[in-house]
PDB file of N, CA, C and O in Angstrom:
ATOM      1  N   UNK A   1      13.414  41.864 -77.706  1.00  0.00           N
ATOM      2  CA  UNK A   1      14.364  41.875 -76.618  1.00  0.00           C
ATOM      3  C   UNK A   1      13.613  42.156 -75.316  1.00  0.00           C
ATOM      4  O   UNK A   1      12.700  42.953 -75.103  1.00  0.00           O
ATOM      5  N   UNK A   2      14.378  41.092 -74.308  1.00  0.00           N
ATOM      6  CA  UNK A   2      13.614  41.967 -72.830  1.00  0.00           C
ATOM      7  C   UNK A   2      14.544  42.491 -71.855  1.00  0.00           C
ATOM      8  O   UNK A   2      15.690  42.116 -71.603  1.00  0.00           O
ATOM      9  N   UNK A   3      13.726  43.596 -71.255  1.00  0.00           N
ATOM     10  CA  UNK A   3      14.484  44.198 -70.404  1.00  0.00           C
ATOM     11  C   UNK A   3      13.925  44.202 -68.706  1.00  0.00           C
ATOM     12  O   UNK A   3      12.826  44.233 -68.152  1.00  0.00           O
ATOM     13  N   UNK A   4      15.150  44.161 -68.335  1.00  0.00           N
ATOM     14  CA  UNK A   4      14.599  43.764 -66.711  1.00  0.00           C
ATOM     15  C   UNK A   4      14.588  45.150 -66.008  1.00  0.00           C
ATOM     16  O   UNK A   4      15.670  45.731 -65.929  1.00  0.00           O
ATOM     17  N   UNK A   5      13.526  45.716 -65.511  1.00  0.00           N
ATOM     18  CA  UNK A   5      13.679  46.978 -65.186  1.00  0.00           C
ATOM     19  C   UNK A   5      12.948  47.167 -63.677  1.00  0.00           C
ATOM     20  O   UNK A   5      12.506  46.064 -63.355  1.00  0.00           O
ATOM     21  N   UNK A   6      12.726  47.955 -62.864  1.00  0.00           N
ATOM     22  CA  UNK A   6      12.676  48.089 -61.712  1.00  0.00           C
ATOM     23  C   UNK A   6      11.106  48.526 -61.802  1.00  0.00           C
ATOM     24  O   UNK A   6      10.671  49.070 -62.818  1.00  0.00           O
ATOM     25  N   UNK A   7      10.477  48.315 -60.931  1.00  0.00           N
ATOM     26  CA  UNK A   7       8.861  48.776 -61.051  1.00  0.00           C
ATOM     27  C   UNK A   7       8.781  49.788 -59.590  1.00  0.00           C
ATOM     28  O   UNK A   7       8.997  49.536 -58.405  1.00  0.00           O
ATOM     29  N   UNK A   8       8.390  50.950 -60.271  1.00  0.00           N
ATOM     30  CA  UNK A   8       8.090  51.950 -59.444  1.00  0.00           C
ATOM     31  C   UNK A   8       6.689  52.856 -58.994  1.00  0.00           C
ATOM     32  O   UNK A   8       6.453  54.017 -58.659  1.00  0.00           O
ATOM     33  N   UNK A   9       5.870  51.505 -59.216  1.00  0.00           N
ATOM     34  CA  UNK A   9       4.298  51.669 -59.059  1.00  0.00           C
ATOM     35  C   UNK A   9       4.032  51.450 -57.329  1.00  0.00           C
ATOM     36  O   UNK A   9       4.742  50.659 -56.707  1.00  0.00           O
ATOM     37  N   UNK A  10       3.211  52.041 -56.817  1.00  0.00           N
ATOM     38  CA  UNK A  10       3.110  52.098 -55.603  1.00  0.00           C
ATOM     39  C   UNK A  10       2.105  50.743 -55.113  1.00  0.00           C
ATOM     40  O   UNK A  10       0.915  50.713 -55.429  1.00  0.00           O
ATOM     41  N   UNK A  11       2.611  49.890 -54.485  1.00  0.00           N
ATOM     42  CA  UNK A  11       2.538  48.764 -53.543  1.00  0.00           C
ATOM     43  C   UNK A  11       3.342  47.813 -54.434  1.00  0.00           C
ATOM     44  O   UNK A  11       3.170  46.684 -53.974  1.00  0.00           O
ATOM     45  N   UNK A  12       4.026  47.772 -55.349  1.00  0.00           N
ATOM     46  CA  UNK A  12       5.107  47.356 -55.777  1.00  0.00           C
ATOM     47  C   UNK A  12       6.983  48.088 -56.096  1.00  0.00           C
ATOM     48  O   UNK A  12       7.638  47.972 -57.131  1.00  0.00           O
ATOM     49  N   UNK A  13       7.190  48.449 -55.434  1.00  0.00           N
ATOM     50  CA  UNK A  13       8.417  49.685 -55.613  1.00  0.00           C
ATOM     51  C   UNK A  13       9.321  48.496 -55.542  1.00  0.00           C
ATOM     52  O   UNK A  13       8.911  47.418 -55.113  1.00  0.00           O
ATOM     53  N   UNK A  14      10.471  48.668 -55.931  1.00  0.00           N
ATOM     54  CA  UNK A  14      11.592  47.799 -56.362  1.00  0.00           C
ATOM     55  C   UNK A  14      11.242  46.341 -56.485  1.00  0.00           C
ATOM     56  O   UNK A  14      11.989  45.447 -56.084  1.00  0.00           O
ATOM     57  N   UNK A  15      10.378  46.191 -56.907  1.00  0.00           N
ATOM     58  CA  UNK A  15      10.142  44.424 -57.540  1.00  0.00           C
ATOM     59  C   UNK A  15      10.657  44.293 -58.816  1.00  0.00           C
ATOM     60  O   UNK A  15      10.740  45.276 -59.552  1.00  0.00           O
ATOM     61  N   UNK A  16      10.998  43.237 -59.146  1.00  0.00           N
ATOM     62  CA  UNK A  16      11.832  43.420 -60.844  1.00  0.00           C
ATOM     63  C   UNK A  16      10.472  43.470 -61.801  1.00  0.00           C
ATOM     64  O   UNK A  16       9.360  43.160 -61.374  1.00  0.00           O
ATOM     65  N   UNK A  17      10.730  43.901 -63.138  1.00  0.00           N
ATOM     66  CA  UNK A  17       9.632  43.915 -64.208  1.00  0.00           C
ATOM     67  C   UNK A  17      10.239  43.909 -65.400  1.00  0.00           C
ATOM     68  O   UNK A  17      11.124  44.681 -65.771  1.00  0.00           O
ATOM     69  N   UNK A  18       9.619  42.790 -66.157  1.00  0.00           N
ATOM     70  CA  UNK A  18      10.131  42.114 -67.366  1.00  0.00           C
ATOM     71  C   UNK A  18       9.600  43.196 -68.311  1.00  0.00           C
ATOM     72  O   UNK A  18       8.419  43.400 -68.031  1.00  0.00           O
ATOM     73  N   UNK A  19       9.888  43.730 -69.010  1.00  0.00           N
ATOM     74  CA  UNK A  19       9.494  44.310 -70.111  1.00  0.00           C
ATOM     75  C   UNK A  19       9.862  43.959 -71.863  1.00  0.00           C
ATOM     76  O   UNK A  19      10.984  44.272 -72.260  1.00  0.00           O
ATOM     77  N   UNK A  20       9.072  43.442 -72.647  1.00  0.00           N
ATOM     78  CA  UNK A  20       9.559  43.096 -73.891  1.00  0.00           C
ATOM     79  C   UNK A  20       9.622  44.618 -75.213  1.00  0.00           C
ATOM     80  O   UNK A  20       8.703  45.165 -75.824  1.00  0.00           O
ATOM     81  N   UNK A  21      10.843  44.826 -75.219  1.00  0.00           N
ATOM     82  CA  UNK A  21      10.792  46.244 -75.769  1.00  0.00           C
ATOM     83  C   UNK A  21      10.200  45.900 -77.258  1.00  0.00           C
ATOM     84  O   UNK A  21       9.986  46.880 -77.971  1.00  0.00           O
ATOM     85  N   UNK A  22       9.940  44.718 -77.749  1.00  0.00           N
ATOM     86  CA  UNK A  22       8.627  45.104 -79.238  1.00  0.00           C
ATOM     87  C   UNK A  22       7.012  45.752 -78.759  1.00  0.00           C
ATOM     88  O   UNK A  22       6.249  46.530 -79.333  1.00  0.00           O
ATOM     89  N   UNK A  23       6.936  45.093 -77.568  1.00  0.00           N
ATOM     90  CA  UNK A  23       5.522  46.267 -77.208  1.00  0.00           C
ATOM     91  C   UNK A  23       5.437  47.374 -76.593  1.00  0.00           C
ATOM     92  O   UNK A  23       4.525  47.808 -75.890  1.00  0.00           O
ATOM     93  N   UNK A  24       6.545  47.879 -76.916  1.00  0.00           N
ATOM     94  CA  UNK A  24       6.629  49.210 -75.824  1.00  0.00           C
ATOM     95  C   UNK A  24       6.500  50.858 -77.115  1.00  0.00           C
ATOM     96  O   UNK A  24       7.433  51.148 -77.865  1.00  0.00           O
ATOM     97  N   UNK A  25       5.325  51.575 -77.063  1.00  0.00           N
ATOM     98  CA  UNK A  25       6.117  52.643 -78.205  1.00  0.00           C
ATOM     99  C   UNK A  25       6.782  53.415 -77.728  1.00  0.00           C
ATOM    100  O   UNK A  25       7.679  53.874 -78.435  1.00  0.00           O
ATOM    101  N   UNK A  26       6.651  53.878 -76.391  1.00  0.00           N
ATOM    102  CA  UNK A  26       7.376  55.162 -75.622  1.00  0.00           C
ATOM    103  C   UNK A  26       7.643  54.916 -74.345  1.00  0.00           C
ATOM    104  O   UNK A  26       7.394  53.935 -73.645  1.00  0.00           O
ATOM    105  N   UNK A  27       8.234  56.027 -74.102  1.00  0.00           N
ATOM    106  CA  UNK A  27       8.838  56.206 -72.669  1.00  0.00           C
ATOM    107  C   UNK A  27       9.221  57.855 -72.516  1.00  0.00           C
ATOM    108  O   UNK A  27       9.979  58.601 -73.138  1.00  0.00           O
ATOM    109  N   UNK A  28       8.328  58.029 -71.397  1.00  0.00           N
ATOM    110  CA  UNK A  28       8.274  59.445 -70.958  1.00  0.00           C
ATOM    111  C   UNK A  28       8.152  59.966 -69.387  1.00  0.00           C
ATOM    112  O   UNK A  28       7.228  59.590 -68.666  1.00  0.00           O
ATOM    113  N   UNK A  29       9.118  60.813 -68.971  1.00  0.00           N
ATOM    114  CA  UNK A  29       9.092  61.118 -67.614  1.00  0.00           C
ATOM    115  C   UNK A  29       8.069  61.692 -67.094  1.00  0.00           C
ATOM    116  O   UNK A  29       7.435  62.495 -67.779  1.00  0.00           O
ATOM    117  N   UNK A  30       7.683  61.403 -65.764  1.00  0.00           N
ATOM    118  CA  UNK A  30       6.640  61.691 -65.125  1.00  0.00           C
ATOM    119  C   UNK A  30       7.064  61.638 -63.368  1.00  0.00           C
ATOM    120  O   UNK A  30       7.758  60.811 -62.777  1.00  0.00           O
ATOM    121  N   UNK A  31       6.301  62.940 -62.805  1.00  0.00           N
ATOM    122  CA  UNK A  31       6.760  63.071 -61.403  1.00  0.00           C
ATOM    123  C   UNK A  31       5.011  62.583 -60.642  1.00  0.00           C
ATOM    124  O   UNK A  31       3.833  62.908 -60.785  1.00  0.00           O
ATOM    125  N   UNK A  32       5.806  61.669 -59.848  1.00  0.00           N
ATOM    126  CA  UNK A  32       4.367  61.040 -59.279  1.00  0.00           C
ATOM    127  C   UNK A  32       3.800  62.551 -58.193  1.00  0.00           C
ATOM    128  O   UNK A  32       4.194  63.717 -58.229  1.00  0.00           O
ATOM    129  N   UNK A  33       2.665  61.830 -57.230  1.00  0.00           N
ATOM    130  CA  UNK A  33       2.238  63.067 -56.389  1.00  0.00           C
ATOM    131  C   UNK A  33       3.391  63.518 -55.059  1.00  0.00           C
ATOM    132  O   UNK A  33       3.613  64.568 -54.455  1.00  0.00           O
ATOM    133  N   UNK A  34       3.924  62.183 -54.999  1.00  0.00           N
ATOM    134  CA  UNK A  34       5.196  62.418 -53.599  1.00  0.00           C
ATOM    135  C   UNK A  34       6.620  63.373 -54.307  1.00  0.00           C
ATOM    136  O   UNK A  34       7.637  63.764 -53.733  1.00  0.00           O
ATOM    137  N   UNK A  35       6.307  63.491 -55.371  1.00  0.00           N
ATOM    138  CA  UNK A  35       7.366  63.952 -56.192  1.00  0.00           C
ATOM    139  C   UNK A  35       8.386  63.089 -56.290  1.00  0.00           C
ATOM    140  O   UNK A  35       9.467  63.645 -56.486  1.00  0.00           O
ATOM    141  N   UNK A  36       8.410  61.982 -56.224  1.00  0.00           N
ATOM    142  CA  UNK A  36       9.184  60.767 -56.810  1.00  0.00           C
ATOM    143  C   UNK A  36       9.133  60.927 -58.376  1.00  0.00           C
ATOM    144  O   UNK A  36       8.081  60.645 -58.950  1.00  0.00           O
ATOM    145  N   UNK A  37      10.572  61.511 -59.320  1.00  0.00           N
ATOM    146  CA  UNK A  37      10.292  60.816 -60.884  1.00  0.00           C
ATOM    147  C   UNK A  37      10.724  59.497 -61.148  1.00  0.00           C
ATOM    148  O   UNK A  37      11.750  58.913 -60.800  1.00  0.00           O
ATOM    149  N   UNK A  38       9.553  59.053 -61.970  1.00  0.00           N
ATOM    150  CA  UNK A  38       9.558  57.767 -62.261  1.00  0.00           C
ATOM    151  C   UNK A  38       9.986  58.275 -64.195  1.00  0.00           C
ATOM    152  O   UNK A  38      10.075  59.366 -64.757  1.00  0.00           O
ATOM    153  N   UNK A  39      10.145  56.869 -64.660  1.00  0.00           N
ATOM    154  CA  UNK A  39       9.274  56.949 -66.181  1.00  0.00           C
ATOM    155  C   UNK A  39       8.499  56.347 -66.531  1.00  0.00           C
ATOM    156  O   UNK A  39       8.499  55.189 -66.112  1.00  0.00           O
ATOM    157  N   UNK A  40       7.432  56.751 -67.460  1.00  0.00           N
ATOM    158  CA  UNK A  40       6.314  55.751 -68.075  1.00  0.00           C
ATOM    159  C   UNK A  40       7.102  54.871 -68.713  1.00  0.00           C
ATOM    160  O   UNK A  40       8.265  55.201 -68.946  1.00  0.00           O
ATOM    161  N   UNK A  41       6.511  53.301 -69.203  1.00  0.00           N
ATOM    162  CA  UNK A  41       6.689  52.838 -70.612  1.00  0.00           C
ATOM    163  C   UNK A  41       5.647  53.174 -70.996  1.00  0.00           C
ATOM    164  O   UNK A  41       4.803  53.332 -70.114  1.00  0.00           O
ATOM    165  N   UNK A  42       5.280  53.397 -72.232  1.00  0.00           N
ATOM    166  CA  UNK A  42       3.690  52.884 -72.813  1.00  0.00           C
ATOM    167  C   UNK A  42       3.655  51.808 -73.315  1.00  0.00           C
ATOM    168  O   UNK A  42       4.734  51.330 -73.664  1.00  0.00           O
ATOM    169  N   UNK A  43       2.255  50.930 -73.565  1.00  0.00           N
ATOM    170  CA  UNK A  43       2.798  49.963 -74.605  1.00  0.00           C
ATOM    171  C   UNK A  43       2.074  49.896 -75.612  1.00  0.00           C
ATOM    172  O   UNK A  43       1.311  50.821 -75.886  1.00  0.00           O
ATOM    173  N   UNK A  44       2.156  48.902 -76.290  1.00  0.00           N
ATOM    174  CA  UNK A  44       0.998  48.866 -77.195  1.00  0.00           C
ATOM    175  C   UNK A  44      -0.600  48.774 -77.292  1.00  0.00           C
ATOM    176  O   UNK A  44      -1.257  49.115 -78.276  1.00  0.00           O
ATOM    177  N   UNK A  45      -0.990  48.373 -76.370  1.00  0.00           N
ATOM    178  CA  UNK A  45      -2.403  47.688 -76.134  1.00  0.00           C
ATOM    179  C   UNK A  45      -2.933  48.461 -74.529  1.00  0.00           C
ATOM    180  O   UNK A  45      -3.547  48.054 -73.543  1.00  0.00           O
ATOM    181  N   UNK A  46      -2.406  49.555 -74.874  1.00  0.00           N
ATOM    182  CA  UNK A  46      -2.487  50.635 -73.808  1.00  0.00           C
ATOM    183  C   UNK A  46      -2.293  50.473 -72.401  1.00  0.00           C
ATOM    184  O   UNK A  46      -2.953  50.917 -71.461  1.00  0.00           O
ATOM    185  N   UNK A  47      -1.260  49.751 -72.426  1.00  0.00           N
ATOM    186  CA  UNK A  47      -0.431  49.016 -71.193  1.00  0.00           C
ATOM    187  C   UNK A  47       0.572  49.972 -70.715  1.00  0.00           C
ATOM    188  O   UNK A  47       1.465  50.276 -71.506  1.00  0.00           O
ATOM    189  N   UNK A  48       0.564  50.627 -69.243  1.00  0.00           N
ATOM    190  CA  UNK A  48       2.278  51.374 -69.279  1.00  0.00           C
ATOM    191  C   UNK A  48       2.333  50.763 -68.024  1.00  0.00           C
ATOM    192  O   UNK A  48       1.445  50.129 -67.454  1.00  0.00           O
ATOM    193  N   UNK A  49       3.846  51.104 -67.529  1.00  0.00           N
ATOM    194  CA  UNK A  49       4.171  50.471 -66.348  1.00  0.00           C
ATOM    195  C   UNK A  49       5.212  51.899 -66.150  1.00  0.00           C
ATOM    196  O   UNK A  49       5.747  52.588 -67.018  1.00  0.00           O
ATOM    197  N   UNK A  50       5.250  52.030 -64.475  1.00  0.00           N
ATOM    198  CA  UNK A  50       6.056  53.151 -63.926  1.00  0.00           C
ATOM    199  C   UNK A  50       6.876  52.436 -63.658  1.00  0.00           C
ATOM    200  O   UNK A  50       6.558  51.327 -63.228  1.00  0.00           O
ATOM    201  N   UNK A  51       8.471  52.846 -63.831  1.00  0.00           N
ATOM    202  CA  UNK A  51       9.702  52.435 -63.722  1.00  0.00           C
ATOM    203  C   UNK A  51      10.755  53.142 -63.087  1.00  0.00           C
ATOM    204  O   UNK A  51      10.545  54.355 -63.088  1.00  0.00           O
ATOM    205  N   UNK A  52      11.734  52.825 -62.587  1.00  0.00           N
ATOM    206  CA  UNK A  52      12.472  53.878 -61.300  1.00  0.00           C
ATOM    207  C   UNK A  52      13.502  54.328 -61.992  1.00  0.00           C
ATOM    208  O   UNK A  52      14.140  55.265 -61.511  1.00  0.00           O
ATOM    209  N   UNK A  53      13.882  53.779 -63.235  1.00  0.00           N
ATOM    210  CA  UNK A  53      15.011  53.397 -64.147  1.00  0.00           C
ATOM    211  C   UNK A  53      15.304  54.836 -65.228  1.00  0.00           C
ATOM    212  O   UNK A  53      14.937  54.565 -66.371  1.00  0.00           O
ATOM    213  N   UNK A  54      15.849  56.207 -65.104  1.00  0.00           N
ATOM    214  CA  UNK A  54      16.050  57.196 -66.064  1.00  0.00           C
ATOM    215  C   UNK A  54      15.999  56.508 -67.752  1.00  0.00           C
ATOM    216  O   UNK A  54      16.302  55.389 -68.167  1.00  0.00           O
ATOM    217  N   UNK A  55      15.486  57.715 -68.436  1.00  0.00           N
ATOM    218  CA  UNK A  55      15.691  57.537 -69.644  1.00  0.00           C
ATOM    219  C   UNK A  55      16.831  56.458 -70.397  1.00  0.00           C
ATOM    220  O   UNK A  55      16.790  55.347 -70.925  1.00  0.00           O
ATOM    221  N   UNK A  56      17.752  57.396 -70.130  1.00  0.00           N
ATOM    222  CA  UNK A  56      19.317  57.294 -70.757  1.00  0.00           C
ATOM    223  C   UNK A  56      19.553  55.490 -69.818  1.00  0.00           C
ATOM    224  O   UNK A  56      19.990  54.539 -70.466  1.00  0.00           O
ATOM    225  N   UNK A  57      19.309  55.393 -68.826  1.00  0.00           N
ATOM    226  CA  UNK A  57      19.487  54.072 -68.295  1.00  0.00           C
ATOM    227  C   UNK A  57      19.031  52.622 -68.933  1.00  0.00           C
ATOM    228  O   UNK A  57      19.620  51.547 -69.046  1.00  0.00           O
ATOM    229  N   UNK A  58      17.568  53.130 -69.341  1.00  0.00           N
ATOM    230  CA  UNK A  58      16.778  52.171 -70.177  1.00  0.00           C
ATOM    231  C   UNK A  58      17.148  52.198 -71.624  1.00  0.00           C
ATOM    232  O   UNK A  58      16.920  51.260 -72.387  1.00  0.00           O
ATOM    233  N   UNK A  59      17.771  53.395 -71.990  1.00  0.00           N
ATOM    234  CA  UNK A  59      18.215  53.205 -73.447  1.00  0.00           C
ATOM    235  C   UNK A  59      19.959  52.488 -73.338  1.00  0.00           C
ATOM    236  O   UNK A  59      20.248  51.989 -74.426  1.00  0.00           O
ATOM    237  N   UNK A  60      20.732  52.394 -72.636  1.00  0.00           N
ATOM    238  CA  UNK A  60      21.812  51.782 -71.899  1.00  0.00           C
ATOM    239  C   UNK A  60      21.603  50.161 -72.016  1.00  0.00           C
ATOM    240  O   UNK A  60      22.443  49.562 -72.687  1.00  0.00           O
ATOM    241  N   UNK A  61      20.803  49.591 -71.560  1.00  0.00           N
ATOM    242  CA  UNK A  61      20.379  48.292 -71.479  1.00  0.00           C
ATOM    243  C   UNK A  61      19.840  47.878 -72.685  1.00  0.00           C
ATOM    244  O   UNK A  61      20.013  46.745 -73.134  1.00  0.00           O
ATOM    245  N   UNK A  62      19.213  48.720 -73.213  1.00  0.00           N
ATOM    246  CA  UNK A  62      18.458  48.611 -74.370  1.00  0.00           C
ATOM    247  C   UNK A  62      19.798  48.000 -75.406  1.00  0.00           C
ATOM    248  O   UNK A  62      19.729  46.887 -75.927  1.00  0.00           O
ATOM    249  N   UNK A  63      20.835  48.807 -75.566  1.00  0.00           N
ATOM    250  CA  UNK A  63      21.494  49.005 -76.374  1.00  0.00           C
ATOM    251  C   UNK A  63      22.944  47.331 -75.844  1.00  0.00           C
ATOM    252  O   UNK A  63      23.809  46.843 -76.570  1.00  0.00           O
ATOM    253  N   UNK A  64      22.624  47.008 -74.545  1.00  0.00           N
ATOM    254  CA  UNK A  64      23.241  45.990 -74.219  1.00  0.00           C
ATOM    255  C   UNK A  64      24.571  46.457 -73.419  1.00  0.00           C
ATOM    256  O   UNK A  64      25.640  45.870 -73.251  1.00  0.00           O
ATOM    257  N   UNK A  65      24.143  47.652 -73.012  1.00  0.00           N
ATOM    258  CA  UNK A  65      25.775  47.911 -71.889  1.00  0.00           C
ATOM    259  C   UNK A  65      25.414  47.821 -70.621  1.00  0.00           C
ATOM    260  O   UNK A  65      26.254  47.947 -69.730  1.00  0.00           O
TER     261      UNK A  65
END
């Protein structure tokens, strides 16, 4: 499944980001240095991407609501 999620990496902040949740193992909060929280994904092949998108939000979509 993919999920369209918000990218909250700095010189990209609200650009969309495709994410395919079979390569993803986790997702864990993290407060950048501006104190912006983002969340990690991780992925498989030691890929993560910062996302603007809460936990419970990404598990929301995940789940198709």
């Amino acid at each position: 499944m993919l999920l369209k999620l918000t990218n909250a990496t700095k010189g990209r902040i609200g650009e969309g980001l495709i994410l395919n949740t079979e390569m993803i193992l986790s997702f864990f909060e993290h407060k950048q240095e501006d104190g912006t929280d983002v969340v990690i994904a991780y992925g498989m092949n030691g890929n993560s991407w910062e996302v603007s998108e809460t936990i419970d939000e990404i598990m929301e979509k995940a789940n198709g609501n």
